[in-house]
N, C-alpha and C positions, 0 to 999 in steps of 0.2 A: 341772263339771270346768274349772279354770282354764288357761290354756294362756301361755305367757312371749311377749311381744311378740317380732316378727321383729326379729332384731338391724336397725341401721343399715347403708346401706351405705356400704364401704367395703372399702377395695384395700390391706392393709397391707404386701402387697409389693412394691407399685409404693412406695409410700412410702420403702420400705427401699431401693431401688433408688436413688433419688434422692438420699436421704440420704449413702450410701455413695459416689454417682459423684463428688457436690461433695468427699468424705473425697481421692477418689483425683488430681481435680484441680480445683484453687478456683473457675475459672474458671466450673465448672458453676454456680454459685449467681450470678453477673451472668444468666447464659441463662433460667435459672430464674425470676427475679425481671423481666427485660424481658417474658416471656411469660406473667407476670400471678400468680405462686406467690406466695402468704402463707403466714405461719405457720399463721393460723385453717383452713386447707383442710388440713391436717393429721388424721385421725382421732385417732391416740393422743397424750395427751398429754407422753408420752415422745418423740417424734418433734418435737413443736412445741418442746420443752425444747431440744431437740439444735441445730434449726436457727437457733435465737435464740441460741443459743452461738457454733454455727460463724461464724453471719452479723458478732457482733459480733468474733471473732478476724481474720474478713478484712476488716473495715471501718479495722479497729486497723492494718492493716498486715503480721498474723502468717498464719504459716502456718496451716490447720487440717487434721489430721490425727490420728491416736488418741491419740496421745501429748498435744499440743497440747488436744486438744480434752477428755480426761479430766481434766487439770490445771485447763481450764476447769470445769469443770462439779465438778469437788472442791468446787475455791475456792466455788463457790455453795452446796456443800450438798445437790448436786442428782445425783451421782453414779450414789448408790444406788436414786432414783427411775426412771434410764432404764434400768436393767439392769445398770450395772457397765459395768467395760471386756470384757468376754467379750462383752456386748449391742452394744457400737461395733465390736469387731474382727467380727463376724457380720454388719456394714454392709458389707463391701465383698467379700465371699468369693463368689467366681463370677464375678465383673463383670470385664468388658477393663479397658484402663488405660485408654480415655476411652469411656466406654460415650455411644451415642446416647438423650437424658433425654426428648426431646418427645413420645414417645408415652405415655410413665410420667407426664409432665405432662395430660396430656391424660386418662389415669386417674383421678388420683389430682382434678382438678378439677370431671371430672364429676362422680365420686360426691359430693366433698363440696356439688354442688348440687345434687344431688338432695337430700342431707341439708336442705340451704337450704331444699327446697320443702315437703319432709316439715313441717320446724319452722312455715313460712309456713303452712300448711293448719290445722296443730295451734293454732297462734295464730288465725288466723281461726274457726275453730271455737268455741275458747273466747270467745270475742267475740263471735260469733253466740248461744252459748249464755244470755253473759252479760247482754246487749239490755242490753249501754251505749252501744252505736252504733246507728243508724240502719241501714237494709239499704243507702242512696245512700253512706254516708261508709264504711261497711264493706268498700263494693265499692270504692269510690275508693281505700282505704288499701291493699288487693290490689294492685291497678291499679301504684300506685306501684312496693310491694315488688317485683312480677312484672318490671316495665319494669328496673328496677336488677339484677335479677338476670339476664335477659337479654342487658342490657350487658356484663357480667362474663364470660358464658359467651360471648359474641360476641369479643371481643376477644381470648378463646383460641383461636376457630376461625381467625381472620386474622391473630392476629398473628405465627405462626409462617413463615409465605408470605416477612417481608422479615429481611434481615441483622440482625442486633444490633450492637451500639455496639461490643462486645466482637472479634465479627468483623472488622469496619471495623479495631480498633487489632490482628487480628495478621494482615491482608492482607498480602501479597508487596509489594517496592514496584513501582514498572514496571521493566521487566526488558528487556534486547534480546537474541536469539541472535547477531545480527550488527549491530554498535554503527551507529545514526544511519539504519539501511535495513530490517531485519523486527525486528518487536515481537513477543515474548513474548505469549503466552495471546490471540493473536489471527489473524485472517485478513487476509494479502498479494496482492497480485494484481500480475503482472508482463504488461504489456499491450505491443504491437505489433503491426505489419503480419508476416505471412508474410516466413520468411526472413529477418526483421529481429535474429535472435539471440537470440531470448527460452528458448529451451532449452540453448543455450551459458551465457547469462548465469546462469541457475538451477545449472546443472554447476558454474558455478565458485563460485556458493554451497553448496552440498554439500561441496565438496572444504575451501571457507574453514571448512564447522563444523566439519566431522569434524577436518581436522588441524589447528585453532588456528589456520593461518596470517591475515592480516590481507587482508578482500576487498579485492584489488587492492592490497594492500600498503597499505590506507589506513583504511579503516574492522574497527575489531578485533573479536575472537569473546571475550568473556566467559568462557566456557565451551565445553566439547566439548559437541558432540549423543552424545547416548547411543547412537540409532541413526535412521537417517531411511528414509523410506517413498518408494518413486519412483514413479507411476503415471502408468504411458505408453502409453498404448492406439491413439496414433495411430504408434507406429514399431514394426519388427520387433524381434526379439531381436540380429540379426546388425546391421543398421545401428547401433541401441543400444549396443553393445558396443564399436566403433568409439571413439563419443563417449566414456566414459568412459575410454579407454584413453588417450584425449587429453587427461583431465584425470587423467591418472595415481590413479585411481579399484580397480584392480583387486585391491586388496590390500583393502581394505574390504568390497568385494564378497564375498571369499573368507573374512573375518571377520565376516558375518552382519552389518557395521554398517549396512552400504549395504543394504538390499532393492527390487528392482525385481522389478517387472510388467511386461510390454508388450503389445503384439499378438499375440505369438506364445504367451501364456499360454493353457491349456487350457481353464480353467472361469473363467467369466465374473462376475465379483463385482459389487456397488453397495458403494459407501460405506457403508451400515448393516447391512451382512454384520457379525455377531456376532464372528467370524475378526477382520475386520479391526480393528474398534472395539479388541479385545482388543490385538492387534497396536498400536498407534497410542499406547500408554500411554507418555507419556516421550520419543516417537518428534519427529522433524519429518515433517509430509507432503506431498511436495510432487506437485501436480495437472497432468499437462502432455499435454494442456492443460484446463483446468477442464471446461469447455463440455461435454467428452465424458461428463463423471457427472451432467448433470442432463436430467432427464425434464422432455421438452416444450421449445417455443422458449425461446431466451434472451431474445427482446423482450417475452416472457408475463410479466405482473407476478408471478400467483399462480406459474407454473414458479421463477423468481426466489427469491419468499419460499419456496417448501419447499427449493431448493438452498441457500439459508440456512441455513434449520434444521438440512440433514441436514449441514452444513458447523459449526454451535455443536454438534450433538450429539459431531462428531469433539473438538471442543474439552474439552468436559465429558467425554469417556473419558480423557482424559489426555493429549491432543495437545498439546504443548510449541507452534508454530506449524504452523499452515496455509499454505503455497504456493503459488500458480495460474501459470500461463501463458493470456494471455486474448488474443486475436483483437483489431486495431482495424479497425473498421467503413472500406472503401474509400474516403472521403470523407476520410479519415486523410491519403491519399498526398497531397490538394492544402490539406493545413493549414500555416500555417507557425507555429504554435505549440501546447503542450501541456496541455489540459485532461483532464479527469477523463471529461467527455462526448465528447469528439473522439476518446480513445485506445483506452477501454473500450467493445467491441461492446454492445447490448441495453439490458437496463429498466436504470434507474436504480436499482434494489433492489438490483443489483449492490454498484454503489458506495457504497451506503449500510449494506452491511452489515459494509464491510473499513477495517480501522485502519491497513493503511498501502496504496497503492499506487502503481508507477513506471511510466514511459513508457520505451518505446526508439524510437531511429529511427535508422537506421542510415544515414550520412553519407557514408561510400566504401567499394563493396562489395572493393575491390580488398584494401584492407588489412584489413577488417570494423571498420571504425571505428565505435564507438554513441555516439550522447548518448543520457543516459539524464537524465531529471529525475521530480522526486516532484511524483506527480498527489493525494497527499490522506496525512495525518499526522493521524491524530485525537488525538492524546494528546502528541504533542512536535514541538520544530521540527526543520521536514527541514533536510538540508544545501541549495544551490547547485545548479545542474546540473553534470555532468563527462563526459565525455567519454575512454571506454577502446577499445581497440586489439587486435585479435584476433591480426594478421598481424604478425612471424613469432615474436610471443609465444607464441601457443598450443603452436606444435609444438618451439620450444624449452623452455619453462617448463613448460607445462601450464598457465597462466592466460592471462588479460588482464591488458596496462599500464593504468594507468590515464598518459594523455598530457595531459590536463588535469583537474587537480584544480577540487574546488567552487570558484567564487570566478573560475576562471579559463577556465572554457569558452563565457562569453560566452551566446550566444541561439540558440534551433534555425534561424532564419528566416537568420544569418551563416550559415549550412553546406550549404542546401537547395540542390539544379537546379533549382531552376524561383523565378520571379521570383512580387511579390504578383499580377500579372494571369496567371498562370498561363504563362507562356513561360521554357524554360530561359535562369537570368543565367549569366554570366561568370565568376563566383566561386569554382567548385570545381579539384576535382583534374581531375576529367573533364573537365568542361566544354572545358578547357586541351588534355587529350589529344583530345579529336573534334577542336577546332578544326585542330589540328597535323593530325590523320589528314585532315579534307576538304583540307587545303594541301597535302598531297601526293597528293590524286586517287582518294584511298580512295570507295569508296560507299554510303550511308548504312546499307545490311543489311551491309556488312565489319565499320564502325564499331560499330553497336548490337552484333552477333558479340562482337566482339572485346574492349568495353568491359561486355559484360555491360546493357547497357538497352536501352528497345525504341527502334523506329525511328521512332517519331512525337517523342519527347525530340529524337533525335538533328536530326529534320526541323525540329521549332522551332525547334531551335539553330541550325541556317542560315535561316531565314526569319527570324528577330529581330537576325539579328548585323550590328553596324553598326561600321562600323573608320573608323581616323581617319589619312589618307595622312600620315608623317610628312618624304615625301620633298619638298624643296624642287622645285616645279615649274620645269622650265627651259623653259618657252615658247620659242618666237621670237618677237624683238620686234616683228612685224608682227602679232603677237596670234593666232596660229593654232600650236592645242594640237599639242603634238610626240604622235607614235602612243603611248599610255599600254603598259604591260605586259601582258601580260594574266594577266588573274582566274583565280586556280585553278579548278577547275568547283564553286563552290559554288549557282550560280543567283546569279551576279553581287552575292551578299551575303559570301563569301569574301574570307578576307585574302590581302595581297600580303606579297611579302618582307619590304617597309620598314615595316609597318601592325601595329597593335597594337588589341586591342578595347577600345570605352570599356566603362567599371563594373568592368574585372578591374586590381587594383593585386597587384603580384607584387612581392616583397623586391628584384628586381633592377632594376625598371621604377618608371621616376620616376611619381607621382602627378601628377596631369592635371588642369586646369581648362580650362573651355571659355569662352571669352572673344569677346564679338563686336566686331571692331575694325575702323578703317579705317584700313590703313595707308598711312602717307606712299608709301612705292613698294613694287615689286614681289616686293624683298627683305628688307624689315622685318619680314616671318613668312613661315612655309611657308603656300601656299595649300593650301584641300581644296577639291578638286573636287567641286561638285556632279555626284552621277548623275542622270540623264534618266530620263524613265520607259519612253522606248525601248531603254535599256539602257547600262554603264557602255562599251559601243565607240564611242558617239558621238560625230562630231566636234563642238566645240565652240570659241565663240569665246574669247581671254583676258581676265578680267574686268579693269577698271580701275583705278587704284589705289585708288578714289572707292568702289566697292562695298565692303563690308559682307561680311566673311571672318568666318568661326571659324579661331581659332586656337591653339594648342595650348603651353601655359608650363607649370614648375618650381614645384607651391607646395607647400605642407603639406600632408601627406596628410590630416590632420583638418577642413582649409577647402577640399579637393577638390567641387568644384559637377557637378552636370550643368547642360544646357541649360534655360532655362526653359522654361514654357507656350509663351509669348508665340515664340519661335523656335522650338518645332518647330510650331506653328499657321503660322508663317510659311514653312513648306517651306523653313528654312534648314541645320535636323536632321531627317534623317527616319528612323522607325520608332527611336526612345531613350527611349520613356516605358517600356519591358519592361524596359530597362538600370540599373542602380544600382551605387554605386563601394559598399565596404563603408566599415565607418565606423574601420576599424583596417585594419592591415596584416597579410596572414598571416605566420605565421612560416614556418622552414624545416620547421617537421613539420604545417603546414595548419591549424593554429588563429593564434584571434586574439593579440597581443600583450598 
């Protein structure tokens, strides 16, 4: 009894699938062809007829579709061969408009190597049968066939893993939600000390997407955010509610654009809560503060890489951008400049995983003045540092000024209390206000009170402050010092009425050079008295016109010197290496010129 050989295999609906998806859009036959498709893997030979059609209508430039593609295959003669147009319009019936092809690829290429191996056996066979080879050259000539077909099926397991060419040419291009500061289709991190605004400054990015307006009137929004996601687990619901009330926020809220979480939320979520992911498609979301969704310390490398991941996975559900609020490590408050490492608490994985991130540091708490500068741009160049204003924009506008644009905010280290050896300089707003409050008898815990900083700031600033008498000594000419005034209580480092600090240049106050001279007499410059280490009530003799004075002239603010080495070694200046003039003048709103 004879029995019909098992047919071959093969998948002629995954076949037809393929056929049809290139029909509905072309593009599918570049995908097809990068992941390794030929005609010959085709079973029917009506199928390989079609695809040598379509392939040459989209080479040509044309459309391929029924219409298109019947007209082809007329003109061949070859019509009637694949079925008619009733056998093409039955390509694409059932199928979405861009059906996913790689699993139908991945069909339709096994079987045909299976087919491959079927054929290779059946030839080997015969050839064994026929002992025209040898059993060494027989094996070898397998050998080969096998290794080649292997490669074939190899390169469809991997090569589906990277983008195609085709991908690449219809990528998005880079995109901003808010032009020149957070980048599209990636992760932000907004870094600072406590208190230093980094929740303010994210509120009034929420408020810049949702309503178009321009952040800080300066950098513009592209586009509205669809809706943005707030997660805040470190505030109540009632203090929360405050803040946004202040960014004139509440009408958003109540339009489902704005969604917030806080502390006082019931059921406790993570980031790859299904809900949320779902939530997050289209969304902004911003983290405040990041730190609070990841398992395990932040200095843990591997904690690190999984907050990563579960931070791309929010990306890949559809998160337009990612937002953080990040913590800087205490070593922060005695920096006077902005790195990526100084501003960002933990592993470096951190940083390594986010395309854009900023610094704040917040310069006078009185009016909430920030500089902020960009700690790392992976993909374009940042702006400048700048320099925005909290006080009394906020509660009028609902934003922050920005007071100094890129370009014109100068350096964090021009802004800071405290000098590079760590003693508060002369330079600030404050610094001006304690100096006034010790002159009028204030006491270092009223001061700190009252100024908002602690009492050790305040305490350097009278142990470092060194003033330059600018009052003409009136001796008597027997050389014996007239009774001096006496010193506010600052611990004999307090100014007098007539005395100003060296290093602080103010718009009203002429810039100072220190000059050591010997003048002809007594009246040729004001003298400065040396203090005694017994104290500035000493009586003291009047120096000669022959000694060797500091004295105090009118020059350019730009060629303003301090003392050198060589004179304060010489106990002619004492305690001034803490002290520094800046290298510009402030303006009337506390930046440089």
């Amino acid at each position: 009894m004879s029995t019909s050989p098992d047919p071959l295999p093969a998948n002629v609906d995954a076949e037809k699938t393929i056929l049809g998806a290139i029909l509905l859009d072309n593009a599918a036959l570049t995908e097809a062809v990068e992941l390794g498709l030929s005609p010959a893997e085709f079973f029917l030979d009506s199928h390989r007829r079609i695809w040598k059609r379509m392939s040459e209508l989209i080479a040509a430039g044309h459309a391929a579709d029924i219409v298109t593609l019947a007209n082809e295959l007329a003109r061949y003669k070859e019509i009637e061969a694949v079925g008619g147009v009733a056998y093409l319009a039955s390509l694409t019936e059932g199928l979405p408009r861009r059906p996913v092809i790689e699993d139908y690829l991945r069909i339709v290429r096994d079987k045909s190597g299976l087919r491959r191996l079927i054929g290779l056996c059946e030839s080997a066979i015969a050839k064994a049968q026929d002992q025209s080879e040898s059993a060494a050259n027989l094996h070898e000539w397998m050998q080969g066939e096998m290794t080649e077909q292997r490669t074939m099926l190899d390169r469809a397991a991997w090569r589906p893993l990277f983008h195609t060419y085709d991908e690449f040419l219809n990528a998005p291009p880079l995109a901003f939600a808010i032009g020149g500061i957070v980048q599209e289709q990636g992760v932000s991190l907004i870094g600072g000390l406590a208190g230093h605004g980094k929740t303010l400054f994210m509120l009034n990015m929420v408020s810049a997407m949702l309503n178009g307006f321009g952040l800080f009137d300066h950098f513009g929004v592209p586009r509205l955010s669809n809706k943005v996601l707030y997660l805040i687990p470190e505030s109540s619901i009632g203090p929360f509610w405050t803040r946004l009330k202040l960014f004139r926020l509440e009408d958003h809220v109540r339009a489902d654009r704005l969604l917030v979480r806080t502390l006082s939320a019931k059921e406790q979520i993570s980031l790859a809560d299904a809900r949320l992911l779902k939530a997050a498609e289209g969304a902004d979301v911003y983290l405040d503060t990041a730190v609070r969704f990841m398992d395990g310390a932040e200095n843990d490398a591997e904690s690190s890489r999984q907050f990563a991941q579960t931070l791309f996975a929010l990306l890949s559900a559809g998160a337009r951008t990612i937002i953080g609020a990040h913590h800087s490590p205490k070593a922060f408050e005695n920096a006077d400049r902005m790195t990526l490492e100084s501003v960002l608490r933990g592993s470096g994985d951190i940083g390594a995983m986010l395309s854009t991130a900023w610094g704040l540091r917040q310069i006078d708490p009185r009016s909430n003045r920030v500089f902020v500068a960009n700690l790392k741009a992976r993909d374009f160049e940042p702006c400048e540092p700048f320099i925005i204003e909290g006080r009394p924009s906020l509660d009028e506008a609902g934003h922050f000024k920005l007071v100094a644009p890129p370009g014109k905010a100068g350096e964090l280290r021009d802004y800071l209390p405290h000098s590079k050896a760590g003693a508060p300089a002369l330079s600030s707003d404050k610094a001006r206000d304690a100096i006034e409050m010790r002159r009028k008898g204030k006491s270092v815990r009223e001061i700190a009170s009252e100024l908002g900083v602690s009492k050790s700031w305040v305490g350097k600033l009278s142990t470092n402050l060194s003033t330059v008498d600018s009052t003409v000594d009136n001796a008597e000419p027997d050389g014996e010092d007239k009774p001096k005034e006496s010193l506010p209580p600052s611990g004999g480092n307090g100014l007098s009425t007539n005395s100003f600090p060296l290093g602080f240049v103010d718009v009203d106050t002429p810039s100072i050079e220190i000059r050591e001279t010997e003048p002809e007499s007594a009246q040729s410059a004001p003298d400065i008295p040396l203090t005694s280490k017994e104290g500035p009530s000493k009586k003291r003799k009047r120096p000669t016109a022959k000694r060797k004075t500091l004295t105090v002239a009118k020059v350019d603010p730009l060629e303003a010197k301090i003392p050198s080495d060589e004179q304060v070694a010489a106990g002619k200046v004492r305690a001034l290496e803490n002290l520094r003039i800046p290298r510009s003048i402030p303006s009337e709103g506390g930046l440089p010129v």
